[in-house]
N, CA, C and O atoms as a GROMACS GRO file, in nm:
protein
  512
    1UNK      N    1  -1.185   1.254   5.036
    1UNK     CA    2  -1.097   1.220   4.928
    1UNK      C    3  -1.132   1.079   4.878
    1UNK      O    4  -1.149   0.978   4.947
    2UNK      N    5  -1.141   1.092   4.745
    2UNK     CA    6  -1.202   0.938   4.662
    2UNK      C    7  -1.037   0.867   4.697
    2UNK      O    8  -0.928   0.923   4.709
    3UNK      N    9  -1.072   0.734   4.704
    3UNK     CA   10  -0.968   0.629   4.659
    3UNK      C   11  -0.946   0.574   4.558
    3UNK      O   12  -1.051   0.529   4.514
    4UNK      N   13  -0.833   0.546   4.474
    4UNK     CA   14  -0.877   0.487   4.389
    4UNK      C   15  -0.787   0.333   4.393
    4UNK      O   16  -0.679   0.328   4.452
    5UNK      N   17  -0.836   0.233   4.336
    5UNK     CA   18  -0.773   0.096   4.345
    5UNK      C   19  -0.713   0.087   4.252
    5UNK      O   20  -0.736   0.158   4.154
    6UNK      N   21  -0.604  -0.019   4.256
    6UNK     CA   22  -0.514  -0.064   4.151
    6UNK      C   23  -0.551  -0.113   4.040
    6UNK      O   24  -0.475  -0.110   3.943
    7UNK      N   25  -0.680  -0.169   4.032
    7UNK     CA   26  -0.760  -0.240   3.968
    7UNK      C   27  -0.803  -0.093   3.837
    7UNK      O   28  -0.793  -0.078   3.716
    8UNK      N   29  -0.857  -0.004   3.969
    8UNK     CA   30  -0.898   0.114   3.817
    8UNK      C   31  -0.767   0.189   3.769
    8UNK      O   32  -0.794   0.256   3.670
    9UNK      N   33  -0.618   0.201   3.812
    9UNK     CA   34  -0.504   0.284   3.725
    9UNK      C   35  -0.500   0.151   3.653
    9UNK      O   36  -0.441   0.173   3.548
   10UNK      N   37  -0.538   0.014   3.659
   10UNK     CA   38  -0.443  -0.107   3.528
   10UNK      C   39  -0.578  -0.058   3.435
   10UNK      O   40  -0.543  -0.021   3.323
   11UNK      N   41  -0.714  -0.050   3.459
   11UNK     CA   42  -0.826  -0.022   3.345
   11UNK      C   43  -0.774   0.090   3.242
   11UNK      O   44  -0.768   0.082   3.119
   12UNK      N   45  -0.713   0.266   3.383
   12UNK     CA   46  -0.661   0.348   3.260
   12UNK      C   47  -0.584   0.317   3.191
   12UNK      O   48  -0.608   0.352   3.075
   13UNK      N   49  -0.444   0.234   3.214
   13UNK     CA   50  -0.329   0.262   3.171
   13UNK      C   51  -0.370   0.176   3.056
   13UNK      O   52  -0.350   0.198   2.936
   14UNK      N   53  -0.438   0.061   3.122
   14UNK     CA   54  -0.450  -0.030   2.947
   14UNK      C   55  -0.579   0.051   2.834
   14UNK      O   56  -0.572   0.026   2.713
   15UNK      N   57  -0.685   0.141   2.886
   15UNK     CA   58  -0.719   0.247   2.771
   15UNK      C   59  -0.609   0.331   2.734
   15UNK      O   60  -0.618   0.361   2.615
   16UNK      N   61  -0.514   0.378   2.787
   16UNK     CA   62  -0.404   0.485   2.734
   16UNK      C   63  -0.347   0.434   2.670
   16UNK      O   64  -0.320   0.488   2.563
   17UNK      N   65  -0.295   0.289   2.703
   17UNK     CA   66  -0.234   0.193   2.574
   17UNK      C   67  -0.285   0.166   2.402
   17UNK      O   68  -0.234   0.159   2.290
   18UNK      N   69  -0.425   0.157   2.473
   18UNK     CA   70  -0.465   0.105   2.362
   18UNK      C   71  -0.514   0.199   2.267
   18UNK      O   72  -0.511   0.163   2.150
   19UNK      N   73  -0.568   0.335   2.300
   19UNK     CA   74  -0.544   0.456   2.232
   19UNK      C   75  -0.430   0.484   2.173
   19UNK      O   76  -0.444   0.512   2.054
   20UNK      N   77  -0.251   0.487   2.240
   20UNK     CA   78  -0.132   0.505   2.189
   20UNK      C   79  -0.096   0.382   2.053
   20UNK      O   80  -0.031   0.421   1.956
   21UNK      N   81  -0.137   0.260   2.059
   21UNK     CA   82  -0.152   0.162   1.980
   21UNK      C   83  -0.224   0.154   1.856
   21UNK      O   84  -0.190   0.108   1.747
   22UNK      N   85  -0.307   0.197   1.888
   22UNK     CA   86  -0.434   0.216   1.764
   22UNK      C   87  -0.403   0.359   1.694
   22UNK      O   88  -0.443   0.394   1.583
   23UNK      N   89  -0.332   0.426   1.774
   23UNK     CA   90  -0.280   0.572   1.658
   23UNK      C   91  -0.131   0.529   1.558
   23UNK      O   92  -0.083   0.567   1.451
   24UNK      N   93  -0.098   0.439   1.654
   24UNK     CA   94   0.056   0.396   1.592
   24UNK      C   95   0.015   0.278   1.494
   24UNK      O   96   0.093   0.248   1.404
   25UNK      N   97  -0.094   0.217   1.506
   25UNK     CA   98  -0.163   0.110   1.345
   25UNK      C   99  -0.235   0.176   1.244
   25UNK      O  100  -0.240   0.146   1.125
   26UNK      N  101  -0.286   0.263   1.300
   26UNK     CA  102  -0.356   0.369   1.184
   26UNK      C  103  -0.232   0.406   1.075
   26UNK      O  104  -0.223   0.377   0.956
   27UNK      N  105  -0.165   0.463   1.139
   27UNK     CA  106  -0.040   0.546   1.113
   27UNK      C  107   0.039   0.463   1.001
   27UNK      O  108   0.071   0.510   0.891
   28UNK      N  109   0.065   0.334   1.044
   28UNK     CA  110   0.178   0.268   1.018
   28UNK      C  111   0.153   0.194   0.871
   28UNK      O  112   0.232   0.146   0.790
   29UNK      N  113  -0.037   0.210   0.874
   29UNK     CA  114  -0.103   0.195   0.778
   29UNK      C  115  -0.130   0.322   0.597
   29UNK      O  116  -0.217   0.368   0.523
   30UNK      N  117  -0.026   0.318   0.612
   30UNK     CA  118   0.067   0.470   0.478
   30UNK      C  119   0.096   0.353   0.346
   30UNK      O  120   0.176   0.259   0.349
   31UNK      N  121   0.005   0.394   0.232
   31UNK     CA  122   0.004   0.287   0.173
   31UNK      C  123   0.102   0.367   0.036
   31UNK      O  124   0.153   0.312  -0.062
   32UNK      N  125   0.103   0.585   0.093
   32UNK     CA  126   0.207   0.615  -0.052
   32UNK      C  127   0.334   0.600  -0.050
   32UNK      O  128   0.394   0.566   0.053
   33UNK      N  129   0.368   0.614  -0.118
   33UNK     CA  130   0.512   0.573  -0.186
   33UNK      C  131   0.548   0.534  -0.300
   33UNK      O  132   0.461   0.558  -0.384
   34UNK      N  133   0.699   0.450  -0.366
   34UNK     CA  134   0.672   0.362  -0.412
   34UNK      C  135   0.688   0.215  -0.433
   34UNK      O  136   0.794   0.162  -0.398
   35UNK      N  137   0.575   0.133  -0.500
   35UNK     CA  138   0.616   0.010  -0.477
   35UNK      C  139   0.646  -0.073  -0.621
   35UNK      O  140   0.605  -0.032  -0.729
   36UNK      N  141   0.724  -0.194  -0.604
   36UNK     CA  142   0.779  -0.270  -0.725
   36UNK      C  143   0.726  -0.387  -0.704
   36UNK      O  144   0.719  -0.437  -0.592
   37UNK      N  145   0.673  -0.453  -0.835
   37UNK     CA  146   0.629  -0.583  -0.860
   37UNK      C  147   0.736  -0.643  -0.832
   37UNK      O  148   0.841  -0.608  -0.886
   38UNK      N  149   0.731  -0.758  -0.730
   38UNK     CA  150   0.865  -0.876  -0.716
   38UNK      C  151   0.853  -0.981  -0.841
   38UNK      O  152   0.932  -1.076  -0.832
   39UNK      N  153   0.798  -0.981  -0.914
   39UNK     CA  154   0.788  -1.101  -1.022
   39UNK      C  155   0.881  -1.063  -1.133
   39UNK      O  156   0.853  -0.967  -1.205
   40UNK      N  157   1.025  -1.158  -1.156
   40UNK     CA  158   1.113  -1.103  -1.229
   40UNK      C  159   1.041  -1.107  -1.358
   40UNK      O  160   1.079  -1.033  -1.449
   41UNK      N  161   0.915  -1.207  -1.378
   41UNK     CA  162   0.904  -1.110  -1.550
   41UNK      C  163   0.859  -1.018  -1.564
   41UNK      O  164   0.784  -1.016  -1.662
   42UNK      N  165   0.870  -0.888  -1.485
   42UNK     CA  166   0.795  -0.734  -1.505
   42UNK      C  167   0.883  -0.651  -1.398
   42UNK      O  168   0.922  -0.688  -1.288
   43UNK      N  169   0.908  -0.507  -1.477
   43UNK     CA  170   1.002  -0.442  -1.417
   43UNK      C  171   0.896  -0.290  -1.403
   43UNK      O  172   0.904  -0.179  -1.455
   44UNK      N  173   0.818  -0.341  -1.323
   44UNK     CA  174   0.736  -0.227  -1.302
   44UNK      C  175   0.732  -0.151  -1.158
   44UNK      O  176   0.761  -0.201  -1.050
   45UNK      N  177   0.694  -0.033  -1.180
   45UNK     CA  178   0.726   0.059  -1.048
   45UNK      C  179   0.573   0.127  -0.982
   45UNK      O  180   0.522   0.225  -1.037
   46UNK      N  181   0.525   0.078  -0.889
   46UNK     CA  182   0.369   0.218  -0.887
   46UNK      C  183   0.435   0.263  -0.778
   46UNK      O  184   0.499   0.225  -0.680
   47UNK      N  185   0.364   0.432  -0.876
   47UNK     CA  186   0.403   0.553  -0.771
   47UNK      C  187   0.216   0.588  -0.691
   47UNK      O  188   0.114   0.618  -0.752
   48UNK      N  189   0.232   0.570  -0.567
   48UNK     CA  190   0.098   0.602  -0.471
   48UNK      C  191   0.050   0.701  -0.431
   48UNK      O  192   0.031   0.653  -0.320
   49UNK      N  193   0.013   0.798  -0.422
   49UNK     CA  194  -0.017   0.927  -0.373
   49UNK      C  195  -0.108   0.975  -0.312
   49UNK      O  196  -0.206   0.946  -0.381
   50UNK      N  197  -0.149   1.042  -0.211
   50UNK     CA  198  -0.256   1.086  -0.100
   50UNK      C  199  -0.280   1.201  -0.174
   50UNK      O  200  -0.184   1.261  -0.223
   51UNK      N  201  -0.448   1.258  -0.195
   51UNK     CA  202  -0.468   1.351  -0.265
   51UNK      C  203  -0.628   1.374  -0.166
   51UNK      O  204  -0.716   1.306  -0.111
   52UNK      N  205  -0.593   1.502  -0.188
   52UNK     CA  206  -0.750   1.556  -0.121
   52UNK      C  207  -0.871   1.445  -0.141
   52UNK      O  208  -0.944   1.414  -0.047
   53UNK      N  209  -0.884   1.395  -0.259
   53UNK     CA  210  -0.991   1.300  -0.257
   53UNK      C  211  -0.965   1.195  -0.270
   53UNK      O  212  -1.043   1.124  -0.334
   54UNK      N  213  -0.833   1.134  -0.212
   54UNK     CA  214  -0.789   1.022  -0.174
   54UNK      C  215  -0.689   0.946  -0.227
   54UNK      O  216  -0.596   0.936  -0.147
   55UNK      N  217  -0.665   0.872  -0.357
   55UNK     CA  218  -0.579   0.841  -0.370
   55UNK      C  219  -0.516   0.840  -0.536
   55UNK      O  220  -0.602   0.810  -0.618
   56UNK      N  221  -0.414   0.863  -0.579
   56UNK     CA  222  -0.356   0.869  -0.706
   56UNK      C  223  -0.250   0.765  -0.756
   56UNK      O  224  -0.160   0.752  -0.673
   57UNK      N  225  -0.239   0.709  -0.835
   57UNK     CA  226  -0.114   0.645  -0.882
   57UNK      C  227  -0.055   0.660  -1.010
   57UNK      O  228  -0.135   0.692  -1.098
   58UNK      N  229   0.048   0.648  -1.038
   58UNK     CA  230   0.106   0.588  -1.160
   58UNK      C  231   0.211   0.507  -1.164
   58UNK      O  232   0.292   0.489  -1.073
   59UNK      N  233   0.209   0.443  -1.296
   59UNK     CA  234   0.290   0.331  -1.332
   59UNK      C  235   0.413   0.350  -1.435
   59UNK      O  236   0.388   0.396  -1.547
   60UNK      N  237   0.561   0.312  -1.396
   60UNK     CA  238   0.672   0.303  -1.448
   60UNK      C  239   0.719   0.193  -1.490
   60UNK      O  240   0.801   0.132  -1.422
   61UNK      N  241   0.664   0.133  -1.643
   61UNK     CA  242   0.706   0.043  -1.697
   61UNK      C  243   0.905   0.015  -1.759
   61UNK      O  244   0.973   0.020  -1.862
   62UNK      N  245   0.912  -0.001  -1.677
   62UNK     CA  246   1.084   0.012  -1.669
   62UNK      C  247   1.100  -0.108  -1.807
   62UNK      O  248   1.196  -0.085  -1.879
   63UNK      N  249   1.058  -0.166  -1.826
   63UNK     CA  250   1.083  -0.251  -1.970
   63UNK      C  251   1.063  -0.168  -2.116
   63UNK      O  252   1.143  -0.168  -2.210
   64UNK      N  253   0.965  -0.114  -2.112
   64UNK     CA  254   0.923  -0.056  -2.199
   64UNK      C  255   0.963   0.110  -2.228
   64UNK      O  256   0.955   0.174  -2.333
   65UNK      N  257   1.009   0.154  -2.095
   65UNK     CA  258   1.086   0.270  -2.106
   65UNK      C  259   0.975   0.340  -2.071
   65UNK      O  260   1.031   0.450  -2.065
   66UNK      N  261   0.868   0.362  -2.045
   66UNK     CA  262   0.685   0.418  -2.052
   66UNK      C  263   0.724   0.459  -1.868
   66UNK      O  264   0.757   0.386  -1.774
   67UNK      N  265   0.702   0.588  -1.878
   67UNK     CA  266   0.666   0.662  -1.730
   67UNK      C  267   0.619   0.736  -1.720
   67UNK      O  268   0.612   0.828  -1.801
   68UNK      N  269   0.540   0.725  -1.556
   68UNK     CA  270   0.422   0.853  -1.548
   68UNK      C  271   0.260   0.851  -1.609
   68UNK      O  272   0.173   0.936  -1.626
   69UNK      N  273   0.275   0.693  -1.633
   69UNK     CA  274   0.157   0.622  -1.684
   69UNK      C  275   0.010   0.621  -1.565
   69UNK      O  276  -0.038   0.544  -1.482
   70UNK      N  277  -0.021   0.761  -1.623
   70UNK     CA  278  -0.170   0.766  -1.466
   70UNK      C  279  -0.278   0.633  -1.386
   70UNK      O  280  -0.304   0.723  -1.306
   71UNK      N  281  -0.314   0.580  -1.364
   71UNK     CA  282  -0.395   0.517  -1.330
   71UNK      C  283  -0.538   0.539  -1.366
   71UNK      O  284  -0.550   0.655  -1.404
   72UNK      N  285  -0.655   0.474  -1.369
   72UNK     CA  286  -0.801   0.532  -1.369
   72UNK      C  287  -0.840   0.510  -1.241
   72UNK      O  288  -0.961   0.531  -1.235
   73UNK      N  289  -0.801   0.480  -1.151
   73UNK     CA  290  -0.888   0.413  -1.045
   73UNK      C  291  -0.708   0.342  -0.927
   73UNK      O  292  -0.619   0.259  -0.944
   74UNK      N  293  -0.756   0.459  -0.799
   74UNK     CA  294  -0.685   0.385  -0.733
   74UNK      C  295  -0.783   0.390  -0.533
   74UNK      O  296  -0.804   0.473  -0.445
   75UNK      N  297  -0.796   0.314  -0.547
   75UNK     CA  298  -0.854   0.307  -0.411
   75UNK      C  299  -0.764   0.233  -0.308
   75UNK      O  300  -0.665   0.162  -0.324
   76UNK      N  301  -0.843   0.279  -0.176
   76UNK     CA  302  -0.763   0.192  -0.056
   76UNK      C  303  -0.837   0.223   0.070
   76UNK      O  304  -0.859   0.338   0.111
   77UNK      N  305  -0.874   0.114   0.128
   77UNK     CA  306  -0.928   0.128   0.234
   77UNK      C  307  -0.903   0.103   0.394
   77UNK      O  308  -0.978   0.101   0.491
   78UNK      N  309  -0.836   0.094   0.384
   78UNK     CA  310  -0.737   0.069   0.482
   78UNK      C  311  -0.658  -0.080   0.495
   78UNK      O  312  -0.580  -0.120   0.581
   79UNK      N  313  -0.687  -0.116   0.429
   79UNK     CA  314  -0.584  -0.320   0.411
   79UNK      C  315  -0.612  -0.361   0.281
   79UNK      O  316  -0.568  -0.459   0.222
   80UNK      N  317  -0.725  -0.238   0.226
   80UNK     CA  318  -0.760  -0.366   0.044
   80UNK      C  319  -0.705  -0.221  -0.026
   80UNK      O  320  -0.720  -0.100  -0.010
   81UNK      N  321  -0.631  -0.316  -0.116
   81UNK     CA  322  -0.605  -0.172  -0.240
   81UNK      C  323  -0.634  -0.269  -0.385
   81UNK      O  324  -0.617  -0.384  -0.426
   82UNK      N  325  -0.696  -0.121  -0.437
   82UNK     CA  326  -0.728  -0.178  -0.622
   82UNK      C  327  -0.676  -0.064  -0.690
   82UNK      O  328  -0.659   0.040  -0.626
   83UNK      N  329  -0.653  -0.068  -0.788
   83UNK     CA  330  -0.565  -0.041  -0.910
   83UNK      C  331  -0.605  -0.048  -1.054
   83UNK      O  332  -0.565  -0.136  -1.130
   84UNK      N  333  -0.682   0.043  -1.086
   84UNK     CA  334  -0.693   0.034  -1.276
   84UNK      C  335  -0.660   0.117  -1.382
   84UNK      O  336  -0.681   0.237  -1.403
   85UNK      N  337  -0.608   0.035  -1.442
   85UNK     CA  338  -0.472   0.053  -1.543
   85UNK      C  339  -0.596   0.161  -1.660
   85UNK      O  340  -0.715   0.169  -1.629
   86UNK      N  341  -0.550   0.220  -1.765
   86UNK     CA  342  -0.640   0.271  -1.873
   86UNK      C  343  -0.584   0.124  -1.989
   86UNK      O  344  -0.585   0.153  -2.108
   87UNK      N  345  -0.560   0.049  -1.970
   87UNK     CA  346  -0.551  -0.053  -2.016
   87UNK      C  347  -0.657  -0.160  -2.034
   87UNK      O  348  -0.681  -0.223  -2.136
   88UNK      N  349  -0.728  -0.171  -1.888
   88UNK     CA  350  -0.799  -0.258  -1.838
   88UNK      C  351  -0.723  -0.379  -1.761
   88UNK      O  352  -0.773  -0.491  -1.747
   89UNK      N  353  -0.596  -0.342  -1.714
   89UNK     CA  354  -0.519  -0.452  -1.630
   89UNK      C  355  -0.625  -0.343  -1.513
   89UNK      O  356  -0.673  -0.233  -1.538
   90UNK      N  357  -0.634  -0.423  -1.390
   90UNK     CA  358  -0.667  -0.402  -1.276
   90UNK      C  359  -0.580  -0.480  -1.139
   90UNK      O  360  -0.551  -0.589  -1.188
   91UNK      N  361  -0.542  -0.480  -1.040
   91UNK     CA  362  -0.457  -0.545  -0.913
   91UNK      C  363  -0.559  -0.474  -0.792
   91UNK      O  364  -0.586  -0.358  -0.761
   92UNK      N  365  -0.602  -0.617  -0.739
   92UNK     CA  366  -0.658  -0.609  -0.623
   92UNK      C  367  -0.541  -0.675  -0.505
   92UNK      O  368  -0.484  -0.783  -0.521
   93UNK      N  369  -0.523  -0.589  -0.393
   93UNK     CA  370  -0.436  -0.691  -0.313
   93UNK      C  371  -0.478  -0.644  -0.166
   93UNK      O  372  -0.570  -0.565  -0.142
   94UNK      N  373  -0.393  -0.706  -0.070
   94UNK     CA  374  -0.414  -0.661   0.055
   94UNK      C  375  -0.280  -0.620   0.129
   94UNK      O  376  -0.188  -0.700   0.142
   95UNK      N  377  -0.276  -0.495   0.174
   95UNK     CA  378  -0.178  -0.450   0.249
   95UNK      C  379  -0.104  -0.496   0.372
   95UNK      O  380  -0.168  -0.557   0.457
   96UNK      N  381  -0.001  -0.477   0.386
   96UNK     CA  382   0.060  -0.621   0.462
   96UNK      C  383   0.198  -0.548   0.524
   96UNK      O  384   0.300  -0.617   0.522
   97UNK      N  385   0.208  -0.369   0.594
   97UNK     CA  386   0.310  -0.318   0.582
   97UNK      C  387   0.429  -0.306   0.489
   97UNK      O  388   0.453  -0.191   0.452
   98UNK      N  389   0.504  -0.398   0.448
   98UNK     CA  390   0.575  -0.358   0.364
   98UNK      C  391   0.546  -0.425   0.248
   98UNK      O  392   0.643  -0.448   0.175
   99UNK      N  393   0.437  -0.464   0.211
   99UNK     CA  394   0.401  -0.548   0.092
   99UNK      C  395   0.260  -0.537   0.042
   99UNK      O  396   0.170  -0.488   0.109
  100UNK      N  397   0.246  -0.580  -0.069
  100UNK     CA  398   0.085  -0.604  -0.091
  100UNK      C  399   0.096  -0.715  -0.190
  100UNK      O  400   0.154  -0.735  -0.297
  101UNK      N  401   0.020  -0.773  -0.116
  101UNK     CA  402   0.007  -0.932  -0.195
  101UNK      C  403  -0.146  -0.946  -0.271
  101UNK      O  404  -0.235  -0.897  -0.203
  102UNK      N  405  -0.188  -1.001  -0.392
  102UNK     CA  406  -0.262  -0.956  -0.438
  102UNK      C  407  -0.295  -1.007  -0.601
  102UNK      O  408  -0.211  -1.085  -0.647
  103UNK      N  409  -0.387  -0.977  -0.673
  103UNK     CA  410  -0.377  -1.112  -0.820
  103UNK      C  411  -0.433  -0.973  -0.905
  103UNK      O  412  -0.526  -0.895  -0.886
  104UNK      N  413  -0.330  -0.984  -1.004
  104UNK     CA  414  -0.339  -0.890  -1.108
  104UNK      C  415  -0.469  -0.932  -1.263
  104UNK      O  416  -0.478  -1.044  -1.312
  105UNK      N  417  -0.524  -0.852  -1.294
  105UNK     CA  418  -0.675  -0.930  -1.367
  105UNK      C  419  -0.636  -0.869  -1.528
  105UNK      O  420  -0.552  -0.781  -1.545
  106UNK      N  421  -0.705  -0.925  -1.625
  106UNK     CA  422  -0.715  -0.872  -1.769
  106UNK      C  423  -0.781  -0.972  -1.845
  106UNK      O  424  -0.736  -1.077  -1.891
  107UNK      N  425  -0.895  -0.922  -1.851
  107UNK     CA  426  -0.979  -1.017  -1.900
  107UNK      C  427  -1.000  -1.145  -1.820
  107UNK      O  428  -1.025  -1.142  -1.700
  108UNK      N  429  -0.992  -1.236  -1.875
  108UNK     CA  430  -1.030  -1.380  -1.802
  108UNK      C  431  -0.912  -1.468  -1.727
  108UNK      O  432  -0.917  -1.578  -1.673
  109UNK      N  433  -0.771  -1.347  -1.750
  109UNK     CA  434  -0.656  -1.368  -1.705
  109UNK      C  435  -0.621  -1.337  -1.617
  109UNK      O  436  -0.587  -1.220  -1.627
  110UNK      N  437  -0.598  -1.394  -1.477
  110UNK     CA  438  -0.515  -1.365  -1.380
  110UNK      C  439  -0.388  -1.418  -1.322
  110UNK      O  440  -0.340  -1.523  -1.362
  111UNK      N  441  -0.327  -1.337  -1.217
  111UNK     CA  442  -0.183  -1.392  -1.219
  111UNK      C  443  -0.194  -1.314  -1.084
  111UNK      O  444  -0.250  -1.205  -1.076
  112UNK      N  445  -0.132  -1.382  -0.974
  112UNK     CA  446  -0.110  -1.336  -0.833
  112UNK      C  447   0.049  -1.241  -0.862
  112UNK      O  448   0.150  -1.269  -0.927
  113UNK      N  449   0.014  -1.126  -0.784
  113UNK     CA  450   0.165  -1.040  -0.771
  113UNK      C  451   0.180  -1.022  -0.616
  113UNK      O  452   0.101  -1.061  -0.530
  114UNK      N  453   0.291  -0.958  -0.599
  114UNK     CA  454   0.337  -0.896  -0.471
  114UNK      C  455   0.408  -0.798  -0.530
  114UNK      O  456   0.492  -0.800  -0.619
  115UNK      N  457   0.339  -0.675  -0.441
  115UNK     CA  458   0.449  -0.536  -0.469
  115UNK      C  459   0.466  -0.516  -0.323
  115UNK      O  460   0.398  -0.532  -0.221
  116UNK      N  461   0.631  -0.460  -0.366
  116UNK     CA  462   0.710  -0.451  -0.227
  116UNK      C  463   0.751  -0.293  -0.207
  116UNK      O  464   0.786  -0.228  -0.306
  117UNK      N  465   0.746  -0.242  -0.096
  117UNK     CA  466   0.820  -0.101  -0.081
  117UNK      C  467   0.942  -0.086  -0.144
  117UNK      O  468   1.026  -0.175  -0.158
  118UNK      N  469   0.951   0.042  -0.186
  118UNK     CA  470   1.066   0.108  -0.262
  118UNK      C  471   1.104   0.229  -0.174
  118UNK      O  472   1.040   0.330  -0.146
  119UNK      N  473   1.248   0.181  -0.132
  119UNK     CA  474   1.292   0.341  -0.053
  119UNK      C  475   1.317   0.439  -0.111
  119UNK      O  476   1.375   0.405  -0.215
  120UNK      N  477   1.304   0.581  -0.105
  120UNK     CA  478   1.304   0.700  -0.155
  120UNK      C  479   1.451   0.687  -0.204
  120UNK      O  480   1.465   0.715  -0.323
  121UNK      N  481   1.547   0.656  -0.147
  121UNK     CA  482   1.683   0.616  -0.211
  121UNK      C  483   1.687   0.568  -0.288
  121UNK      O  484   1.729   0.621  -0.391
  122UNK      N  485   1.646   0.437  -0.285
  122UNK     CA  486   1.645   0.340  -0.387
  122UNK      C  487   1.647   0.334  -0.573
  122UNK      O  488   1.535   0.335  -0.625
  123UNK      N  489   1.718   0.329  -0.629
  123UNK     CA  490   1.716   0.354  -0.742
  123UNK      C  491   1.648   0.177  -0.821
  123UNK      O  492   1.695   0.064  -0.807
  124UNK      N  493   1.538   0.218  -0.893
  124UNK     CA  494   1.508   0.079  -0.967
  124UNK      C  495   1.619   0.054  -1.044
  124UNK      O  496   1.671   0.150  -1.101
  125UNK      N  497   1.692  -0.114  -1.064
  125UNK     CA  498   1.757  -0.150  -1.201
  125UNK      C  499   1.715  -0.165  -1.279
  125UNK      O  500   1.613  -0.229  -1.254
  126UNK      N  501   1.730  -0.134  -1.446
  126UNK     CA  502   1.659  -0.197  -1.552
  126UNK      C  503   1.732  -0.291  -1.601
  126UNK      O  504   1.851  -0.268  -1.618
  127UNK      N  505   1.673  -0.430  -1.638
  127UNK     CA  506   1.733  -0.520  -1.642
  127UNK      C  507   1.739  -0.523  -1.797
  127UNK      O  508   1.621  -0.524  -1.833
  128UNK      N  509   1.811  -0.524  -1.895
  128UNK     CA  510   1.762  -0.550  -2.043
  128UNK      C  511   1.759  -0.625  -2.108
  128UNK      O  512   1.711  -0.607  -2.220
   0.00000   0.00000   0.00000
């Protein structure tokens, strides 16, 4: 009968950990939903979506009354997400669990945003 030392169950238990850990960061790493620009001058909403070939969005300009506004381009790679508008606005940011912090582009113009999770409850206000 093999022995085994204490030394090799702390080696498994900390691989079993770190397998149970790394499925629960993968995981926790769910970038659909939707999220709202925190910058009170814009009352905008992106909706995120997981799609067979990866990812979809659109945009709910709550000022303008404009929804369901598709995206051209939404990528994510696991911490960087980009975003392009058929406008030519584009938002590069980095994922941050409940946030993405990140600088919105148009032309030679940029401006840093943060979009924050939106609970499925949650109803946006429109401010007028």
């Amino acid at each position: 009968m093999k022995k085994f030392s204490v030394n090799q169950y702390s080696k498994t238990g900390a691989i079993i950990l770190a397998m149970i850990l790394s499925g629960l960061f993968i995981q926790a790493q769910d970038i659909t939903g939707q999220w709202k620009i925190q910058e009170e001058i814009f009352q905008v909403i992106i909706h995120i979506n997981k799609t067979d070939k990866g990812y979809a969005s659109t945009l709910d300009d709550l000022d303008e009354g404009a929804f369901g506004i598709p995206m051209i381009a939404t990528t994510f790679d696991g911490s960087k997400l980009l975003l392009v508008s058929p406008i030519g606005i584009s938002f590069e940011g980095v994922f941050k669990t409940d946030s993405i912090v990140g600088i919105a582009t148009q032309g030679d113009i940029s401006l840093p945003l943060t979009l924050k999770r939106v609970l499925a409850e949650e109803k946006p206000t429109v401010i007028p």
